[in-house]
C-alpha positions in Angstrom: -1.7 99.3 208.4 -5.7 98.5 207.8 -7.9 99.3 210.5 -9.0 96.1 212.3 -6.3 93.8 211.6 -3.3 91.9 214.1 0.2 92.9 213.7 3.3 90.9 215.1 6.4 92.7 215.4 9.6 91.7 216.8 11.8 94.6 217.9 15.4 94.7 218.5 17.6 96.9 220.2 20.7 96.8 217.6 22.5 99.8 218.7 25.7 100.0 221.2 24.4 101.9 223.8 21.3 103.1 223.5 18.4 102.1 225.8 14.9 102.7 224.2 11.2 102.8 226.0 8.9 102.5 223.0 5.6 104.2 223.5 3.1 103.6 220.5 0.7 106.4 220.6 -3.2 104.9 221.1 -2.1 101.3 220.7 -1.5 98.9 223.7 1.3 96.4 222.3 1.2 92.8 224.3 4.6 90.9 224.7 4.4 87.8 223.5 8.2 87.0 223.6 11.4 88.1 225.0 15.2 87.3 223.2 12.8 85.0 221.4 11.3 83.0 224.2 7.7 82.7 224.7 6.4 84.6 227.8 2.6 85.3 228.8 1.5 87.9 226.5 0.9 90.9 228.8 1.1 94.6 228.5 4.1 95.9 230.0 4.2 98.5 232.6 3.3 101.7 231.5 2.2 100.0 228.0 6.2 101.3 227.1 8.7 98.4 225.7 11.9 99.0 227.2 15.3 97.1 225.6 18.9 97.8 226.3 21.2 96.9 223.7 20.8 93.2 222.4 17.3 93.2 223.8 14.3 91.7 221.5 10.5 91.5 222.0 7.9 90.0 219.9 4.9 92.3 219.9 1.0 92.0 218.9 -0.7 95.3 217.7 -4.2 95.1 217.6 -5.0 98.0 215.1 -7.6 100.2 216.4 -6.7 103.8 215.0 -8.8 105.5 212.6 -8.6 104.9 209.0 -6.8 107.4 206.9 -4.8 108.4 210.0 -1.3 108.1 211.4 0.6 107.4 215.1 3.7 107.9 216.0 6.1 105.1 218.1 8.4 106.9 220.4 11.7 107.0 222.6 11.0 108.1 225.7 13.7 107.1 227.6 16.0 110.3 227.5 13.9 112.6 225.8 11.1 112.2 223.3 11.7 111.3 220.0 9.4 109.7 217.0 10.9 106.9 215.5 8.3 105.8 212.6 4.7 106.3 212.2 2.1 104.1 211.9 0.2 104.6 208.7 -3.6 103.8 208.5 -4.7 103.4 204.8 -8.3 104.8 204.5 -10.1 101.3 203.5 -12.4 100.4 206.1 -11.8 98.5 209.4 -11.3 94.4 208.2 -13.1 93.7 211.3 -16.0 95.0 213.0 -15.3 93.4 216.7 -12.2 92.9 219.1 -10.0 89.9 217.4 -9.7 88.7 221.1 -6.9 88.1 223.3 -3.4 87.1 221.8 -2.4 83.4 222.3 0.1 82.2 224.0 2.9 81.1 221.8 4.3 77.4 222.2 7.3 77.5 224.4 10.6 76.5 223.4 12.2 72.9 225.5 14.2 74.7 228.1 14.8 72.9 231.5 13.0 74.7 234.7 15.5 75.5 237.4 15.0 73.7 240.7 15.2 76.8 242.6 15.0 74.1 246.0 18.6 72.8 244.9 20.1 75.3 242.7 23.4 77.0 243.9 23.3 80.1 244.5 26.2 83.1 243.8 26.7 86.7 243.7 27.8 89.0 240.6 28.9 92.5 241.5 29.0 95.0 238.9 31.2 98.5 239.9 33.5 100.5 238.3 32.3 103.3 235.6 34.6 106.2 236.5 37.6 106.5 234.1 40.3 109.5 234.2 37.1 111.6 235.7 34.8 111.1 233.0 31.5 109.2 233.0 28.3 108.1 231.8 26.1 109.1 234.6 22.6 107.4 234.7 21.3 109.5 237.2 18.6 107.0 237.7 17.4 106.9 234.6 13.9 105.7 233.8 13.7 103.4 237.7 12.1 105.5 240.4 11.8 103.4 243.3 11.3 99.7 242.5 9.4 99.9 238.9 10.8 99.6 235.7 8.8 103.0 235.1 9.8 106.4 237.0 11.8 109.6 236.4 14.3 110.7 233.9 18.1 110.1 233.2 20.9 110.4 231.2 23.2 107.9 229.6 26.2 108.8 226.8 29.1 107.1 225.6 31.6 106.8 228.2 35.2 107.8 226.6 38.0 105.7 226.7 40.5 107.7 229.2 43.1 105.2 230.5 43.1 102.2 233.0 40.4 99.7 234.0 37.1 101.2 234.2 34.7 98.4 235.0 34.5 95.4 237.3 32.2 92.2 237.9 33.1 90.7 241.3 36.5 92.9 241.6 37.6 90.8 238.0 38.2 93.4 235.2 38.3 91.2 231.5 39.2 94.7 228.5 39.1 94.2 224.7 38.5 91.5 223.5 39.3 89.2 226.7 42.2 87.1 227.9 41.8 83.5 226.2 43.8 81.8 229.8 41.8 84.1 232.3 40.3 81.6 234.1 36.9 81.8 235.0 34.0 83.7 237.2 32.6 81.0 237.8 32.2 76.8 237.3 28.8 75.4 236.8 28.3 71.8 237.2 26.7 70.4 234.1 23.5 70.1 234.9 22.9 72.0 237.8 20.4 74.5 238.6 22.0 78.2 238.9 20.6 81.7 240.6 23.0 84.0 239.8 22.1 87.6 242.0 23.3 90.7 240.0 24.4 93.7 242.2 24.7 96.8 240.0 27.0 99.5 242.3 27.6 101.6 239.7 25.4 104.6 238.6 24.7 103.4 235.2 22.4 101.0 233.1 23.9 97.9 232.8 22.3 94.8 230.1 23.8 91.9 231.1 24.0 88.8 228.4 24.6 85.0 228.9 26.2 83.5 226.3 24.9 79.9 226.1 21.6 79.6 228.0 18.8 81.3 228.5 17.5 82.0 232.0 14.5 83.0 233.9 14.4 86.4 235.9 12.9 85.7 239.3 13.6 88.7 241.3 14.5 92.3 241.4 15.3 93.7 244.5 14.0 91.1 246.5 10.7 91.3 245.1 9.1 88.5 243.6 8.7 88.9 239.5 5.3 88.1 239.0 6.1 87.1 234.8 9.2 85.2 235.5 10.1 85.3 231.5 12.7 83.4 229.7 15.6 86.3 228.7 19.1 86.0 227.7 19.5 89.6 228.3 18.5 91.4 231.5 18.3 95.3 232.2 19.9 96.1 235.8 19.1 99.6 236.6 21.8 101.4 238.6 22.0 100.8 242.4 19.3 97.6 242.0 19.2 93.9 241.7 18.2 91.4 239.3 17.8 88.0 240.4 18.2 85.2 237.8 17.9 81.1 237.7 18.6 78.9 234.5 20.2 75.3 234.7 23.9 75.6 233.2 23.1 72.3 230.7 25.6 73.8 227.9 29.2 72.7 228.4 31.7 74.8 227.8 33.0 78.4 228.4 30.4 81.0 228.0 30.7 85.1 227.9 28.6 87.0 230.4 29.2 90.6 229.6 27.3 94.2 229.5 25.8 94.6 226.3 26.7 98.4 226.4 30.1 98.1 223.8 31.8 100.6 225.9 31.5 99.0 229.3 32.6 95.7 228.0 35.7 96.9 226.4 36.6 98.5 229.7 36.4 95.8 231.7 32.5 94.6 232.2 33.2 91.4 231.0 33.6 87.4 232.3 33.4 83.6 231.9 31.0 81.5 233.5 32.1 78.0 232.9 30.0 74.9 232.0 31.9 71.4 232.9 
């Protein structure tokens, strides 16, 4: 990196199970897209970047360290763990003064949800225990109702025999049943909130095959951002809230993102018609 100049990174969460909280020592990153929509760049809580598997975010550095030195990006999430450094060659800053506030990327032709007339459903996620053995998340990183509190665990949850996972009682393993007939059937151009209820005691990133939606809520409360996602992080024993209008005909997958849970059962099809 040179001292003084604007970075854009787009980070994504490629792994199977692994939830990351990226802090980037002495740099404040701004969002300026999630699952690569345009959002309001803003510094997320905590300044930490937290993606579940399948997650992306588009990132703007603005390079303030000191020439000559380097910062380490880190995984909080579980532990602490330095994933890459950020190099500082020792050439002097390229700028002198603040390069300003990132702008606002255009945003992509999606179709607002009419949250007045949309129709309205309930996803329950439970399940997670399987022959005794677990992935506990303990809580993880949500204390209370931010995205930023106390510390978990999550591992691999083994393969130990019968259905471990459910979404509204409905259990879909391997690779799914092609004549399963759906979760649910959206009319073609209707405006959608779908309320995800995760019972379970584990992390749970849920993606819509399909469509991209806006996430409104989370437990009740009001998300001030209201960003475009395909992919949204529901912390154990919590609520997302979601709206998107189901304009994409056809049969879409809506499954965790975790390999493991979907396998075992996390997994359904929302219909378009």
């Amino acid at each position: 990196m040179k001292a003084g100049e604007r970075v854009r990174l787009r980070v994504v969460n490629a792994s199977l199970a692994r939830i990351v909280s990226l802090h980037f020592a002495d740099h404040s990153p701004v969002v300026v897209a999630y699952d690569g929509q345009p959002c309001d760049p803003h510094t997320p809580e905590g300044s930490r970047v937290v993606l579940g598997p399948a997650m992306r975010a588009d990132l703007i550095l603005d390079m303030g360290g000191v020439p000559g030195r380097n910062y380490s990006v880190t995984d909080d999430f579980y532990g602490v763990y330095r994933l890459v450094e950020l190099a500082y060659d020792s050439e002097k800053p390229t700028s002198d003064r603040p390069a300003g506030s990132p702008p606002r990327l255009s945003q992509n032709p999606l179709p607002e949800p009419d949250l007045r007339t949309a129709e309205r459903h309930q996803i329950t996620l439970q399940g997670g225990m399987m022959g005794g053995m677990g992935m506990m998340g303990g809580g993880g990183m949500m204390g209370g109702g931010g995205m930023m509190g106390g510390r978990g665990m999550m591992g691999r949850m083994p393969m130990m025999g019968g259905i471990g996972w459910t979404i509204n009682g409905t259990s879909m393993t391997g690779d799914g049943q092609p004549n399963m007939p759906p979760l649910l059937t959206l009319r073609r151009g209707q405006s959608c909130v779908l309320t995800l209820r995760n019972e379970t005691a584990w992390w749970h990133p849920m993606h819509l095959h399909g469509h991209s939606f806006r996430v409104i809520s989370r437990n009740g409360r009001s998300n001030s951002q209201r960003e475009w996602r395909d992919t949204v992080l529901v912390p154990p024993n919590q609520t997302a809230e979601i709206a998107f209008v189901a304009d994409n005909p056809g049969n879409w997958m809506f499954h965790c993102h975790v390999t493991d849970h979907q396998m075992a059962g996390l997994m359904a099809v929302l219909r378009v018609a």
